[in-house]
Residue frames as qw, qx, qy, qz and C-alpha x, y, z in Angstrom:
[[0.222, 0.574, 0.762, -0.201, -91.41, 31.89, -117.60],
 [0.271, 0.073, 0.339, 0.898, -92.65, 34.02, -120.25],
 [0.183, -0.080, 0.169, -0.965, -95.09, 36.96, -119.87],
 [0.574, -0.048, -0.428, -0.696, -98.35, 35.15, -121.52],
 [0.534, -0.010, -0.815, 0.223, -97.81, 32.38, -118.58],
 [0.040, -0.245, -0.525, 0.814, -99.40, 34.51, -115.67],
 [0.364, 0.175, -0.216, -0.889, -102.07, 35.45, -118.03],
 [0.634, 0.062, -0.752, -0.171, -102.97, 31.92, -119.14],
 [0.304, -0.194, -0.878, 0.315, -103.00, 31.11, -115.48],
 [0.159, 0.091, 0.351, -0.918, -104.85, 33.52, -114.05],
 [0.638, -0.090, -0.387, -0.660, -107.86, 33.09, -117.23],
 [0.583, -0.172, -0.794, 0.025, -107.86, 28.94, -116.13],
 [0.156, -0.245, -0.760, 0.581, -108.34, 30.22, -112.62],
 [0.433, 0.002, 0.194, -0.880, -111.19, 32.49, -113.03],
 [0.365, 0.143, 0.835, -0.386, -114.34, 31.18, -111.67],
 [0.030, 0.321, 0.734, 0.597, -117.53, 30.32, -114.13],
 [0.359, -0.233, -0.051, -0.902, -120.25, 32.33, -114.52],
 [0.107, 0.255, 0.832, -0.480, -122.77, 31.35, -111.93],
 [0.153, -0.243, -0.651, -0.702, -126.21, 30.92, -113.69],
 [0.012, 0.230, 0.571, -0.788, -128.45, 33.33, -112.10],
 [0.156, 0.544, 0.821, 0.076, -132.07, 33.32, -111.98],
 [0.069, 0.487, 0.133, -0.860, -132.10, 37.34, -112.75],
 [0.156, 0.090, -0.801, -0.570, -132.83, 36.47, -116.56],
 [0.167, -0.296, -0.933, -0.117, -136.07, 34.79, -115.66],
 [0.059, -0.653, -0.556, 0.511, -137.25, 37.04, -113.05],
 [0.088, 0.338, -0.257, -0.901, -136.93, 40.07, -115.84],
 [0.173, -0.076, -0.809, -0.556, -138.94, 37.58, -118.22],
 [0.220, -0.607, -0.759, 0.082, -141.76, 37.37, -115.87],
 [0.009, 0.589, 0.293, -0.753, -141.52, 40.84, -114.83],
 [0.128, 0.302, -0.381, -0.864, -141.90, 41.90, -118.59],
 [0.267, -0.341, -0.798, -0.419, -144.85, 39.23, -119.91],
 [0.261, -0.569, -0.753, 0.202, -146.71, 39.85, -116.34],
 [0.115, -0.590, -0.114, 0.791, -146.33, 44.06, -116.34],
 [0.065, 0.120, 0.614, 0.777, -147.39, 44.48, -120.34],
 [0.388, 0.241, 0.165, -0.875, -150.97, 46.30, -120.32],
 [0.640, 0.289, -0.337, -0.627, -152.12, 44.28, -122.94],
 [0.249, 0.041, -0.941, 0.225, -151.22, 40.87, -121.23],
 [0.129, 0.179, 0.630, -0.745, -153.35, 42.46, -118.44],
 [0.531, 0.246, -0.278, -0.762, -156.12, 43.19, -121.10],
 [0.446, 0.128, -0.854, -0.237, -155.72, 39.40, -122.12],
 [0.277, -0.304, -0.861, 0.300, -156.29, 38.16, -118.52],
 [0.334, 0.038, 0.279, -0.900, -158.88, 40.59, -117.88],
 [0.554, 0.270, -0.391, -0.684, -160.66, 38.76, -120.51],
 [0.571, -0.058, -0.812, 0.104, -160.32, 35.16, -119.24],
 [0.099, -0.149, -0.790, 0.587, -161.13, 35.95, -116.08],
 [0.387, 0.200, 0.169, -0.884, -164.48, 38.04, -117.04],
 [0.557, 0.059, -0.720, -0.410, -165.79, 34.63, -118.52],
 [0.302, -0.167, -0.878, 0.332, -166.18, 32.71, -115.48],
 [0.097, 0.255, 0.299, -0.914, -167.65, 36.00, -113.87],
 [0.478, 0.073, -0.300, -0.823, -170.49, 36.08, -116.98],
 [0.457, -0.002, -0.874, -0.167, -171.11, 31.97, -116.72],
 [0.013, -0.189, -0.611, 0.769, -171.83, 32.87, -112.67],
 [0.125, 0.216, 0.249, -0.936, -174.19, 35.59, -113.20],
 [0.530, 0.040, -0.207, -0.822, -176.46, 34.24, -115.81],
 [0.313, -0.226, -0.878, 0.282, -176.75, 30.57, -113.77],
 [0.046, -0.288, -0.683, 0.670, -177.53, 32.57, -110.93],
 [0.322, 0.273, -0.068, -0.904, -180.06, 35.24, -112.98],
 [0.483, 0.081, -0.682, -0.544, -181.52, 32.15, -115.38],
 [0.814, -0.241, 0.142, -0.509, -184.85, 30.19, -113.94],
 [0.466, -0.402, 0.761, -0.205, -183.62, 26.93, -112.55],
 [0.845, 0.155, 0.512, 0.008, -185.11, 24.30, -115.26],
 [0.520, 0.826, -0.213, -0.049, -182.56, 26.38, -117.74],
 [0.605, -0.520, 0.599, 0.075, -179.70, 23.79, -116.84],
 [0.248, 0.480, -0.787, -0.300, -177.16, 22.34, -118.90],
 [0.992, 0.003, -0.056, -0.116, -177.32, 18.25, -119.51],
 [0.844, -0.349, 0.310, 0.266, -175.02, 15.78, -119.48],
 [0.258, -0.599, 0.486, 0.582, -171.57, 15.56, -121.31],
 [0.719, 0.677, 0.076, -0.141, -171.22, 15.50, -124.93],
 [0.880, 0.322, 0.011, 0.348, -167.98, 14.84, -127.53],
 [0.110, 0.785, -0.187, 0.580, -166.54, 18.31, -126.87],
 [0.095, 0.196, -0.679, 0.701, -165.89, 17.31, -122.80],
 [0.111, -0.627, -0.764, 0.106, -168.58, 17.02, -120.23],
 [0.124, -0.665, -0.190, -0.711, -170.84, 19.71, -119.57],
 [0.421, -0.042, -0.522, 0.741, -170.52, 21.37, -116.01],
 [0.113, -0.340, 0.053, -0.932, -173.18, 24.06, -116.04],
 [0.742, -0.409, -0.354, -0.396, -176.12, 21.50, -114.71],
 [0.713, 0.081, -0.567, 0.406, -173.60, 21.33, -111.83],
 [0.176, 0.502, -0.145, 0.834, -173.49, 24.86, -111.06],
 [0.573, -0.575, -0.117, -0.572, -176.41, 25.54, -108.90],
 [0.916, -0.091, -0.371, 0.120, -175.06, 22.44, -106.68],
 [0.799, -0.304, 0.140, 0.499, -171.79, 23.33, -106.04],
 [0.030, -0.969, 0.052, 0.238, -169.91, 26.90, -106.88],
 [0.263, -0.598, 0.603, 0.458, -166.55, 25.61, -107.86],
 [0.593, 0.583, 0.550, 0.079, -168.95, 23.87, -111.25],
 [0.389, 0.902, 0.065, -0.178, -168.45, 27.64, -112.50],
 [0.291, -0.703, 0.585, 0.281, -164.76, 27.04, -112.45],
 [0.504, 0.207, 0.787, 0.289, -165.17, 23.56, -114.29],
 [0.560, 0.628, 0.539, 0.044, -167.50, 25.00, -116.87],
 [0.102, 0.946, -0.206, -0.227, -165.30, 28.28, -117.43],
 [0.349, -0.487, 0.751, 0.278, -162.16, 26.35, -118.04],
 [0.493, 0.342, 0.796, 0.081, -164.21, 24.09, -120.66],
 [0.364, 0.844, 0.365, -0.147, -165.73, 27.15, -122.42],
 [0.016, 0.886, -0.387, -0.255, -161.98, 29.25, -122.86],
 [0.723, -0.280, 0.616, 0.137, -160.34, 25.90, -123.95],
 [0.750, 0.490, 0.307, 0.321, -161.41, 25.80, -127.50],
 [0.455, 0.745, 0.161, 0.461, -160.02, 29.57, -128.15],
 [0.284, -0.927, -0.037, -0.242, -159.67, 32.04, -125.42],
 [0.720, -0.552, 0.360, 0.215, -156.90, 30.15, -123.30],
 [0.738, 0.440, 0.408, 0.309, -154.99, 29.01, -126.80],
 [0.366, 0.753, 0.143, 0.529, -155.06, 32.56, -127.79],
 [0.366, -0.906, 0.196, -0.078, -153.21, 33.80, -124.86],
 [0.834, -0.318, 0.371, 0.257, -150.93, 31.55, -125.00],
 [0.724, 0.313, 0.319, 0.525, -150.00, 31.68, -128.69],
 [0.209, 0.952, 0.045, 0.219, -150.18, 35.28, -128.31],
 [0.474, -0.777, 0.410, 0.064, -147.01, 35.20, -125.24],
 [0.747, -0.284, 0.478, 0.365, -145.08, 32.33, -127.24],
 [0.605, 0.570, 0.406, 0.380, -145.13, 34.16, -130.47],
 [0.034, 0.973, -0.158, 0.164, -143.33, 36.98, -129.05],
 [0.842, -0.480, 0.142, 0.199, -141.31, 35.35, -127.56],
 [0.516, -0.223, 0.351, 0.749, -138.24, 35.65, -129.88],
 [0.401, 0.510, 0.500, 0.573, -140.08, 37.15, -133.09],
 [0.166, -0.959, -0.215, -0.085, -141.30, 40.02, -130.69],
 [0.673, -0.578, 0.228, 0.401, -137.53, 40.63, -129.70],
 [0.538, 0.090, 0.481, 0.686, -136.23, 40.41, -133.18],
 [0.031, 0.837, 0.539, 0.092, -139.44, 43.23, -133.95],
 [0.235, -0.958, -0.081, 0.139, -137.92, 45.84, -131.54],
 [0.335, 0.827, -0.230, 0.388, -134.80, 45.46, -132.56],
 [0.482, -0.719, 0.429, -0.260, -133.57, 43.94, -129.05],
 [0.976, 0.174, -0.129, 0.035, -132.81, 40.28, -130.07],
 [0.626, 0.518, -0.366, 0.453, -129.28, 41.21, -130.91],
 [0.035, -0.597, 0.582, -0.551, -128.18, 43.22, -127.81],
 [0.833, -0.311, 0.331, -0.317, -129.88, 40.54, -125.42],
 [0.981, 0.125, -0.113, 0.099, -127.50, 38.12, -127.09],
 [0.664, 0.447, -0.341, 0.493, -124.56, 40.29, -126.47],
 [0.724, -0.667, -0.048, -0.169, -125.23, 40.43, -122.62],
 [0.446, 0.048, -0.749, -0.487, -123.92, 37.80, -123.62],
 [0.793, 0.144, 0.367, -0.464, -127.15, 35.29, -123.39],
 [0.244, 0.131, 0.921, 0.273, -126.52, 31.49, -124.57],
 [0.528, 0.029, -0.417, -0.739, -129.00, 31.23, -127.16],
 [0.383, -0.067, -0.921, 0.013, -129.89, 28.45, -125.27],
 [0.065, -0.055, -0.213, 0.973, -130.27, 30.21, -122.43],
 [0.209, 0.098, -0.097, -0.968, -132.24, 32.45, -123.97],
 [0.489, -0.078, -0.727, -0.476, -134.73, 29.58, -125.46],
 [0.387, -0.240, -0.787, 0.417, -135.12, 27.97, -121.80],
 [0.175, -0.209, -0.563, 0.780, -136.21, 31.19, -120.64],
 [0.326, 0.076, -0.327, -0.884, -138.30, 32.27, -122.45],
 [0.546, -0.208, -0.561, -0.587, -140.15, 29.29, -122.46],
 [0.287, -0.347, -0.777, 0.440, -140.57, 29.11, -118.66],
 [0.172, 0.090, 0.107, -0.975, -141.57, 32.31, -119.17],
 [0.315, 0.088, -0.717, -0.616, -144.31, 30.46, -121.22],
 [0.610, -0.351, -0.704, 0.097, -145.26, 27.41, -119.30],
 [0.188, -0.309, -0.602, 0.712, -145.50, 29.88, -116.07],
 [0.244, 0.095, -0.105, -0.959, -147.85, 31.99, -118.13],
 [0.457, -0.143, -0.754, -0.449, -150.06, 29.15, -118.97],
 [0.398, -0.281, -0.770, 0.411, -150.43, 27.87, -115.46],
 [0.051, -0.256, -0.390, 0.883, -151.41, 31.47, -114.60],
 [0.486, 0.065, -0.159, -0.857, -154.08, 32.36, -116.66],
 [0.604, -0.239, -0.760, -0.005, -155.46, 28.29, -115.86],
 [0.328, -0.442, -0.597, 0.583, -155.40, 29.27, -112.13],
 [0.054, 0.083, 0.180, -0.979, -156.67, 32.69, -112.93],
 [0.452, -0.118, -0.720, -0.514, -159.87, 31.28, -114.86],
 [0.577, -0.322, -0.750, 0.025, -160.44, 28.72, -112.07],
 [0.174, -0.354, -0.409, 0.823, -159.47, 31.23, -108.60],
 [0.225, 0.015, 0.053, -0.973, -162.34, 33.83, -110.63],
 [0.549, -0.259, -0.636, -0.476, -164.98, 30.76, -111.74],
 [0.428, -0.350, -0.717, 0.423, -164.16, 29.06, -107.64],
 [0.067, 0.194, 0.455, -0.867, -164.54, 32.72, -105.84],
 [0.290, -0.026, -0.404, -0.867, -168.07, 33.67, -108.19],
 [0.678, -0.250, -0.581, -0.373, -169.65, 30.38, -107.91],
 [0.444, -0.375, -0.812, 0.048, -169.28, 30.48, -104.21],
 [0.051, 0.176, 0.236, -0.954, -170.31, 33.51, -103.29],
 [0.332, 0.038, 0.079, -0.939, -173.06, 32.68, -105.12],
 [0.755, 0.006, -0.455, -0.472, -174.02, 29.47, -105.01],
 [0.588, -0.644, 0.451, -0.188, -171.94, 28.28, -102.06],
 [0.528, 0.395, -0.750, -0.053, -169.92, 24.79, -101.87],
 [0.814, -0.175, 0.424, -0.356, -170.48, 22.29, -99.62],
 [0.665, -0.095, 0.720, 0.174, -169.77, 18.45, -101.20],
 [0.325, 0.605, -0.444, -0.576, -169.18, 17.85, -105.05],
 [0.889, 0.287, 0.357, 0.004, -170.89, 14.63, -107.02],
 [0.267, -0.455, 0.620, 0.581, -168.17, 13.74, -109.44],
 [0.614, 0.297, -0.222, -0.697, -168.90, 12.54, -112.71],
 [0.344, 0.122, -0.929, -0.064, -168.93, 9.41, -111.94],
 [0.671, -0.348, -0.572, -0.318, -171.44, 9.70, -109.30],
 [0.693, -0.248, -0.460, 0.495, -169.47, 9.62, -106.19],
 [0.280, -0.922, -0.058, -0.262, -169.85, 12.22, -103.77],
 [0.517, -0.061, -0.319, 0.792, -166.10, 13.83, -102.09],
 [0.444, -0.524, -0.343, 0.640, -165.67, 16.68, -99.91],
 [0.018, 0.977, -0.072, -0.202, -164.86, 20.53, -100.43],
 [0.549, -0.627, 0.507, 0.221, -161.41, 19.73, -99.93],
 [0.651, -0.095, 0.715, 0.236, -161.07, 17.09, -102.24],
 [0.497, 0.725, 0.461, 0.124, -163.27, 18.62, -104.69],
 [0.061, 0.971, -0.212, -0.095, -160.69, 21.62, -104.83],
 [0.516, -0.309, 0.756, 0.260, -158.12, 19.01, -105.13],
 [0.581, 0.551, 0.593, -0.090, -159.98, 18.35, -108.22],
 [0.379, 0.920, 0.082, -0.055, -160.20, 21.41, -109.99],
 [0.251, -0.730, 0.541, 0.334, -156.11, 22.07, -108.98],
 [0.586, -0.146, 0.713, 0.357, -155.29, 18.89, -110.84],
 [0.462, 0.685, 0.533, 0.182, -157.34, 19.75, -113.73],
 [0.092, -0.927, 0.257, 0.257, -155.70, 23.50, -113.56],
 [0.456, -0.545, 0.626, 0.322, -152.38, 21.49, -113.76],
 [0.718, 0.292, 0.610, 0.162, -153.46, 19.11, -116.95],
 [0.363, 0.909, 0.204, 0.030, -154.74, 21.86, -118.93],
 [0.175, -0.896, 0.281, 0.297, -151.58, 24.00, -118.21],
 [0.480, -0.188, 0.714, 0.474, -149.18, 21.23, -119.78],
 [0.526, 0.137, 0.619, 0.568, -151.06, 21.27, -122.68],
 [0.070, -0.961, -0.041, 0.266, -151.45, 24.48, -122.75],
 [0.239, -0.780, 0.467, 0.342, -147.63, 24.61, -122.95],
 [0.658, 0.221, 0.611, 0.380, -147.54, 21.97, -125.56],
 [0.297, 0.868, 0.389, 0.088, -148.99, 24.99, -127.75],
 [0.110, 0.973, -0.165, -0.114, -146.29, 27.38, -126.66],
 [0.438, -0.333, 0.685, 0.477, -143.39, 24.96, -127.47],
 [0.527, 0.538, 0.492, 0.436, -144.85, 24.79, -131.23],
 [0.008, 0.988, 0.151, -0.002, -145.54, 28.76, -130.74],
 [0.664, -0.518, 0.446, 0.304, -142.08, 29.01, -129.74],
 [0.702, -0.040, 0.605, 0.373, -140.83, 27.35, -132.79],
 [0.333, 0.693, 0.543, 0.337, -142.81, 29.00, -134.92],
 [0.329, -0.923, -0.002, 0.199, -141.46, 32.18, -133.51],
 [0.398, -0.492, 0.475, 0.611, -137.73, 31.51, -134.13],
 [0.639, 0.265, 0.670, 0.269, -139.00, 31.48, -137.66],
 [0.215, 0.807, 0.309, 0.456, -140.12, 35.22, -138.44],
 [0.325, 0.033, -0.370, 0.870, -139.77, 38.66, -137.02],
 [0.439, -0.266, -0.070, -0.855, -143.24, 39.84, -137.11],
 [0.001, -0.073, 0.875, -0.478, -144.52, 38.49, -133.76],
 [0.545, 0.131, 0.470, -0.682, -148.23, 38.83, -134.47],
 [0.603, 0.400, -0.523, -0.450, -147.64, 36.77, -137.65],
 [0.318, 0.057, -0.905, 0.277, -146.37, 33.71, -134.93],
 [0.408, 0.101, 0.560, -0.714, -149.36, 34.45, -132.69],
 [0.604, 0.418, -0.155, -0.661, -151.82, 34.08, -135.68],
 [0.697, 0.280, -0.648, -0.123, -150.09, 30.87, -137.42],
 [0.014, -0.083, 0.918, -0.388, -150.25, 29.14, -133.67],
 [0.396, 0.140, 0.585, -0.693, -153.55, 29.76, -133.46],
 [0.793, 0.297, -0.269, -0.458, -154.51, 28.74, -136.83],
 [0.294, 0.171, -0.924, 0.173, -152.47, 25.52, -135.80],
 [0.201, 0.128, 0.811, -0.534, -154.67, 24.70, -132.50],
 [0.732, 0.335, 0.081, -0.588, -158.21, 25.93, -134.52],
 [0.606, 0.307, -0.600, -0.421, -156.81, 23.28, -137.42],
 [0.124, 0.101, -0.974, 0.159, -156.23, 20.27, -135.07],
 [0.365, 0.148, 0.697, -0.599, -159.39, 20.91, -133.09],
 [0.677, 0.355, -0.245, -0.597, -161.30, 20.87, -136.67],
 [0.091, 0.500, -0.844, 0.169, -159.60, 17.58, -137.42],
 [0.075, 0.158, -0.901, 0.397, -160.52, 16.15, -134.62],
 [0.595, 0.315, 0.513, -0.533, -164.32, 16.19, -135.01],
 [0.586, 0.393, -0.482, -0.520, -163.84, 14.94, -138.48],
 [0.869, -0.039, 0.244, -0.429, -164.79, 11.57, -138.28],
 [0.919, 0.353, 0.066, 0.160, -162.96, 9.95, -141.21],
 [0.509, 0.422, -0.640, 0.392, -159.51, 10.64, -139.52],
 [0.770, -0.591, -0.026, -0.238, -160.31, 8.83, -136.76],
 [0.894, -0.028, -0.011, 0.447, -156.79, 7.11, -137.00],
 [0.416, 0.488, -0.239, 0.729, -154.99, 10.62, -137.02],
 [0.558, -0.695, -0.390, -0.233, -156.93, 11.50, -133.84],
 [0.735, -0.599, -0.131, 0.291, -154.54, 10.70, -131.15],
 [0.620, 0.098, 0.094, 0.773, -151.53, 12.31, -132.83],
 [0.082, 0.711, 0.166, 0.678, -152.98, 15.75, -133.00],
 [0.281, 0.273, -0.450, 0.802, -151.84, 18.06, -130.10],
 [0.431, -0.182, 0.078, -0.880, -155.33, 19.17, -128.99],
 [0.565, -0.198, -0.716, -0.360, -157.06, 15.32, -129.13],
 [0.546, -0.410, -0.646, 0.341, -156.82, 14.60, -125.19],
 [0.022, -0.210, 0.279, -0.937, -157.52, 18.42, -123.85],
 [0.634, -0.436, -0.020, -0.638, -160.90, 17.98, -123.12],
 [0.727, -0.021, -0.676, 0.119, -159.67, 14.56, -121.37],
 [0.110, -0.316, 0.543, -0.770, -159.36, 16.75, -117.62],
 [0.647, -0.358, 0.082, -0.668, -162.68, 14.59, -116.80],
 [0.776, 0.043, -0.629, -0.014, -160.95, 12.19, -116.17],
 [0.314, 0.289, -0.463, 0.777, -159.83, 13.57, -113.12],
 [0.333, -0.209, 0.271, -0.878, -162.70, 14.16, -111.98],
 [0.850, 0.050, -0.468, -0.236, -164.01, 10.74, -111.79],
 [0.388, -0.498, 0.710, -0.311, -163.41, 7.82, -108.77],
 [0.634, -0.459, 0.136, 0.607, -161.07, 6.55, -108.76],
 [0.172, 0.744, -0.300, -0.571, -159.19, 8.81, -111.16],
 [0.910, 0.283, 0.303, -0.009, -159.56, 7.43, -114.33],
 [0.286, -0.393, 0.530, 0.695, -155.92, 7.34, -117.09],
 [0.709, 0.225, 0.553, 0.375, -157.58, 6.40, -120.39],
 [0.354, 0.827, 0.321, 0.296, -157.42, 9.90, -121.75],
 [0.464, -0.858, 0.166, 0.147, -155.12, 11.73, -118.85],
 [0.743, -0.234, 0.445, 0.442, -151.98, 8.89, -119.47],
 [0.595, 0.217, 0.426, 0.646, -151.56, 9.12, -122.93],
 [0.276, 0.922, 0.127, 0.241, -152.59, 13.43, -123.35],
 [0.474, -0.785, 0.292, 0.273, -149.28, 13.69, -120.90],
 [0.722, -0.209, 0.557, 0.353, -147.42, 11.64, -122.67],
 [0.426, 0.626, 0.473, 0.449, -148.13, 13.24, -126.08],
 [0.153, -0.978, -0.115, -0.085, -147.95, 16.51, -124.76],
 [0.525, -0.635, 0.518, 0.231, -144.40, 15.75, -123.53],
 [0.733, 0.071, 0.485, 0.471, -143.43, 14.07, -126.62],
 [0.333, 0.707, 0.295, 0.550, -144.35, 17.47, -128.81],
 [0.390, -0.916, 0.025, 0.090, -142.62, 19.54, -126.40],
 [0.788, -0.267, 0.443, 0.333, -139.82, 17.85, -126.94],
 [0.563, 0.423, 0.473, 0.529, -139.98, 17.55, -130.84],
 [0.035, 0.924, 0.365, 0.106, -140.89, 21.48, -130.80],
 [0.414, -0.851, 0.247, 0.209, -138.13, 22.80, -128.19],
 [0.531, -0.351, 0.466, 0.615, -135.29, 21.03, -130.19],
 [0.571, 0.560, 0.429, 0.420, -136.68, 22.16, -133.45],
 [0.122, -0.992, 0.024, -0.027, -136.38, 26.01, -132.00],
 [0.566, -0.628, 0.288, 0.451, -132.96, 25.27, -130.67],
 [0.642, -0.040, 0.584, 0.495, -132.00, 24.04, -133.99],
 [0.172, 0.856, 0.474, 0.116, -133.31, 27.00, -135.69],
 [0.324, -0.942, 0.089, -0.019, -132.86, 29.60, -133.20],
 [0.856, -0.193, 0.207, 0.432, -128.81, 27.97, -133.01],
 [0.664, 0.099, 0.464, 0.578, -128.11, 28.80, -136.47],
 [0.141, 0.908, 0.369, 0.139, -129.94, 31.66, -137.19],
 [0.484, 0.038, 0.012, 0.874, -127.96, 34.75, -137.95],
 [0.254, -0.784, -0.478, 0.303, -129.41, 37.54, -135.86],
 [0.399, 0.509, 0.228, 0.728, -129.47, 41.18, -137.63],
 [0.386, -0.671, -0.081, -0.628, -132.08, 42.92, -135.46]]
């Protein structure tokens, strides 16, 4: 038996790395401990908090109306029913505010890495570049969800402290519970979030593309401002559905009895289909790329 034969056996026996969820928890500790993250959500949450205060301060025949092309309109709700401020905050941060948090976390994501100068050693951990891509963009899609739930948990506490809660008229008309009516908002939380994350799988992409991370923040957000333009343009009514943004305001469906799909079904499904197309364009990017910094 010849020396390199105990060696050879020994590699085949060693066990595989066991894929461990430390990598992820660092990625959340580092997007959720940044100062300027905190800044971000300071700022989303001090919307709901302004939407509250001048309901509650403004004479009582200064109510919103009904819904309009942009989504329905929640503030003529408010007075009613406290978790309204939650609905109408989440409606008001949608076109920009929520967007721009997002593209700001998915446009660091690798370009901010390549910035400092860390890119490289984090690959020679070593970190699959896969890996690396996955995590990051839970890192993403767990940011989205949070600043959605942070929006709604500051519009729900505001509006009932100061308007209380009690039963909730949907928009259909149909009177549910507390309960249910927080069931409500959650699901709507949840909608938004996906496509939310639709935004940071393009961000993302657009990320593995440069090194100057506020240059990938910027070109997402001029992406989300260009669809939503678009999409009030009348004469591409036929590009409509394809644009990433078309079914975001679509959360009223949800809020409707029964729950209605015709705007819910197909913004998942689109939302998932440019996730998809987005994440493998990074991989296939991010793969080949030849990492200096």
């Amino acid at each position: 038996m010849s020396a390199a034969e105990p060696i050879a056996g020994r590699a085949s026996a060693r066990p595989h790395r066991r894929v461990s969820p430390r990598f992820f928890w660092s990625e959340l500790a580092l997007l959720f401990g940044r100062r300027r993250n905190w800044a971000g959500m300071a700022v989303l949450s001090a919307v709901p908090l302004v939407i509250a205060i001048s309901v509650k301060l403004s004479s009582p025949s200064s109510g919103g109306g009904g819904g309009g092309e942009d989504g329905p309109n929640f503030f003529a709700g408010i007075t009613s029913n406290g978790l309204f401020v939650a609905l109408a905050a989440l409606t008001v941060e949608l076109p920009l505010f929520l967007p721009l948090a997002v593209s700001a976390i998915a446009g660091d994501a690798v370009a901010g890495e390549a910035n400092q100068g860390t890119l490289r050693g984090l690959l020679a951990v070593p970190v699959e570049r896969t890996r690396l891509l996955a995590v990051k963009y839970a890192g993403i899609v767990v940011f989205a969800f949070a600043c959605t739930l942070l929006v709604a948990v500051v519009g729900s506490v505001a509006g009932l402290i100061l308007f209380g809660g009690g039963p909730m008229v949907l928009l259909s008309g149909v009177q549910v519970g507390f309960v249910e009516g927080l069931g409500r908002l959650l699901l709507v939380c949840a909608y938004l979030a996906v496509c939310l994350s639709t935004l940071g799988a393009i961000g993302l992409f657009v990320s593995t593309l440069t090194e100057q991370p506020i240059g990938a923040t910027i070109a997402t957000v001029i992406l989300s401002l260009t669809s939503q333009i678009l999409n009030v343009i009348p004469q591409l009514n036929r590009l409509h559905p394809y644009l990433p943004t078309h079914y975001w305001t679509g959360f009223g469906d949800l809020l409707r009895s029964p729950i209605a799909t015709e705007s819910v079904a197909p913004g998942l499904w689109l939302s998932l289909a440019y996730i998809a197309v987005f994440l493998a364009a990074a991989w296939a990017r991010f793969a080949g790329r030849d990492v200096t910094s």
